[in-house]
Structure formats: structure tokens, C-alpha cells
MDTraj code that builds the backbone (N, CA, C; nanometers):
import mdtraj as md
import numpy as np

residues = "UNK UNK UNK UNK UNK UNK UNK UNK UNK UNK UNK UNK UNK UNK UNK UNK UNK UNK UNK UNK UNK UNK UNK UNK UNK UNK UNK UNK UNK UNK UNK UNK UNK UNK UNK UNK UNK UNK UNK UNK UNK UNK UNK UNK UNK UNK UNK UNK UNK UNK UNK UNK".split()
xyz = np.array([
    [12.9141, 11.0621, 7.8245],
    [12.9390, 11.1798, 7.7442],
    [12.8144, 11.2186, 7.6649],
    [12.7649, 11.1163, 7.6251],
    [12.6202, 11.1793, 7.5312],
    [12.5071, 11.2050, 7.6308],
    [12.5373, 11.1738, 7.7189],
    [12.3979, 11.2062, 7.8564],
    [12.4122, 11.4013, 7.8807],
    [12.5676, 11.4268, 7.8504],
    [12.5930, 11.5300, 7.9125],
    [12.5846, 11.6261, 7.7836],
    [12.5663, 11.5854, 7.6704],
    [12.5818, 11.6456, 7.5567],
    [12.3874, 11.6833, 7.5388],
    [12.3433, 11.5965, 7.5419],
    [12.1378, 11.5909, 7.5037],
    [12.1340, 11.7162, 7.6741],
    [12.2160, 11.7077, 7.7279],
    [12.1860, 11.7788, 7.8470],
    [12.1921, 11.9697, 7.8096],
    [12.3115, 11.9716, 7.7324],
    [12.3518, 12.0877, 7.7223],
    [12.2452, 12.1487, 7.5838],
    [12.2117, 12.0505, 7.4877],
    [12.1317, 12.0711, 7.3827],
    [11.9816, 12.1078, 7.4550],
    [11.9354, 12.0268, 7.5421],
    [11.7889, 12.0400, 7.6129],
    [11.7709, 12.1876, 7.6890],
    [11.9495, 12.2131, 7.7341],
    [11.9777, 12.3390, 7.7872],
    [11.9213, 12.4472, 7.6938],
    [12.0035, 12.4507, 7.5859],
    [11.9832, 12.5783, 7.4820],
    [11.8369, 12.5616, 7.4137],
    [11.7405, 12.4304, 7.4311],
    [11.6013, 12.4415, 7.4150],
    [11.5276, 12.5541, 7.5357],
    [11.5422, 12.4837, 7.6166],
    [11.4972, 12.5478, 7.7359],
    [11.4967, 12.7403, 7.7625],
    [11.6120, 12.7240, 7.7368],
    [11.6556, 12.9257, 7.7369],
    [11.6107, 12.9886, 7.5788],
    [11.5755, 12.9074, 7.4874],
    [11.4986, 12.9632, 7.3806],
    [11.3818, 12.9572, 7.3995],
    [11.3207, 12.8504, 7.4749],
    [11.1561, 12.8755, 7.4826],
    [11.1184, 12.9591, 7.6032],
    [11.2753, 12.9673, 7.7317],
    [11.2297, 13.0801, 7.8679],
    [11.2561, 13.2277, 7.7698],
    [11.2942, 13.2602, 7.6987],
    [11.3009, 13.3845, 7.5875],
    [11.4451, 13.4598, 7.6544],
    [11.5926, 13.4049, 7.6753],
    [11.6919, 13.4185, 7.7080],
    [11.7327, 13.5281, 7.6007],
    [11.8603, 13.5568, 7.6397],
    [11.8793, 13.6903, 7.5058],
    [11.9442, 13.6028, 7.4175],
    [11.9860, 13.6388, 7.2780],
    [12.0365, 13.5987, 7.1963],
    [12.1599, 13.5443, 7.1983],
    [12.2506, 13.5711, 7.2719],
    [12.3565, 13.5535, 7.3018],
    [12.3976, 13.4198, 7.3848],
    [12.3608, 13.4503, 7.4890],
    [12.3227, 13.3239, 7.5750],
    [12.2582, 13.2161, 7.5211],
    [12.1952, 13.2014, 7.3545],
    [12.1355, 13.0805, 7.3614],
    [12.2392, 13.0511, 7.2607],
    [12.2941, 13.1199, 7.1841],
    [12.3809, 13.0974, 7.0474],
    [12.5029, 13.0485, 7.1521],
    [12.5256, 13.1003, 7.2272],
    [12.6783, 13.0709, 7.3010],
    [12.6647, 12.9300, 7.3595],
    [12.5792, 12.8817, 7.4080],
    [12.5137, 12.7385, 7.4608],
    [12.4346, 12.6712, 7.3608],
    [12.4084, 12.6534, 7.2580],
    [12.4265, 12.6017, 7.1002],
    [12.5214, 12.5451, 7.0041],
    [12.6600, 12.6810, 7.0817],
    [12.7725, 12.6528, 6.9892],
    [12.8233, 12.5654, 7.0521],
    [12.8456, 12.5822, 7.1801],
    [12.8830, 12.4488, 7.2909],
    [12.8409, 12.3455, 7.2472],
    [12.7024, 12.3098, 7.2583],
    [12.6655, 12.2159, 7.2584],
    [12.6788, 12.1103, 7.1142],
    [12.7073, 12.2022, 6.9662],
    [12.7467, 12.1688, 6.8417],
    [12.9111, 12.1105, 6.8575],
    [12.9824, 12.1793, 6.8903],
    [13.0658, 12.1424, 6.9419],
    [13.1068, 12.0005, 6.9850],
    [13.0759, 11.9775, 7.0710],
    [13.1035, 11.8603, 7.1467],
    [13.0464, 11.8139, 7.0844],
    [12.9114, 11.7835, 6.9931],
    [12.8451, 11.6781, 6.9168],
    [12.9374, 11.6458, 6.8058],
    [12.9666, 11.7718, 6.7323],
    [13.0652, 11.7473, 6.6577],
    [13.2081, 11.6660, 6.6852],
    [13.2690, 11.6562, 6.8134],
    [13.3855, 11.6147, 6.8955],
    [13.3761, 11.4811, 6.8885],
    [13.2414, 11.4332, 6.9681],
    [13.2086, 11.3288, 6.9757],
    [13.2140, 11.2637, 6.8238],
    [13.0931, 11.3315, 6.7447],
    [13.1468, 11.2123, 6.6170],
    [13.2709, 11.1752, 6.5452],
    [13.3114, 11.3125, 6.5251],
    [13.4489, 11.2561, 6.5068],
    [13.5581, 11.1496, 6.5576],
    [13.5166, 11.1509, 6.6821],
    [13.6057, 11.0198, 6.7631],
    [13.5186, 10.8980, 6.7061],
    [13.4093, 10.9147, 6.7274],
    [13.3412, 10.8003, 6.6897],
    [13.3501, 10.7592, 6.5652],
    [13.3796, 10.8012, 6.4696],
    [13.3833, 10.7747, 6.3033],
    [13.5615, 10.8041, 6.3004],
    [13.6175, 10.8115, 6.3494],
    [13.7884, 10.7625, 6.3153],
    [13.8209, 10.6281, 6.4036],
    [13.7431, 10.6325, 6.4664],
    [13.8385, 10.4570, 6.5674],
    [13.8007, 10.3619, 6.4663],
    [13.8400, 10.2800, 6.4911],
    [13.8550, 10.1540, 6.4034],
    [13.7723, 10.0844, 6.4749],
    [13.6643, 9.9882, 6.4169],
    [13.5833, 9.9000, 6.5195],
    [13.6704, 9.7852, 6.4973],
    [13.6857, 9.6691, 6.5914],
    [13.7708, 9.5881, 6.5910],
    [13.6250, 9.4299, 6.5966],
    [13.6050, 9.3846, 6.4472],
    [13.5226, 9.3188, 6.4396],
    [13.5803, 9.1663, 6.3456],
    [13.6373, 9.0997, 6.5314],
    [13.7164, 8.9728, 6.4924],
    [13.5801, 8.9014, 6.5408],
    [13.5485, 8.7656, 6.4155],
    [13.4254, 8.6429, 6.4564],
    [13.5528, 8.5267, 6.4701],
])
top = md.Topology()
chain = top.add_chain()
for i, resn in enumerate(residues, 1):
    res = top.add_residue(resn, chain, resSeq=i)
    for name in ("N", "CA", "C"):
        top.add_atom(name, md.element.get_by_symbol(name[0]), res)
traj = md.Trajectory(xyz[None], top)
């Protein structure tokens, strides 16, 4: 999931430095905030299960 997430972020680099329209890079930005955001949230509510 984070391979596919740095993927979609490298995406909306890419179409800002090819000079994409505005739209297209904000719309593949928000995506990509998104799911980062998704992701942490799962990641910061599970419980780590840290039996020694």
C-alpha cells in the first residue's frame, strides 16, 4: 500500500514539473493526501500487540 501511495505522490510531482493543468494535478494530490491520510489513520488506531 505505501509503494502505491509514494507512486501516486511521485505522480502529481511529475505532472507539476511536465506543466499539467491545474486541475489534473490538484485532483491527483487530493488522491494521493487521501490515502496518506487513510493509511495513517489505520496505522495510529490498531493497537500494537507488544507481549515480551
Amino acid at each position: 500500500m505505501d509503494t502505491l501511495i509514494f507512486a501516486v505522490i511521485l505522480l502529481s510531482v511529475w505532472l507539476t514539473a511536465r506543466g499539467s493543468r491545474r486541475r489534473t494535478v490538484l485532483s491527483v494530490w487530493t488522491v494521493a493526501l487521501c490515502a496518506t491520510l487513510l493509511l495513517f489513520i489505520h496505522h495510529s488506531a490498531t493497537k500494537l500487540p507488544l507481549n515480551f
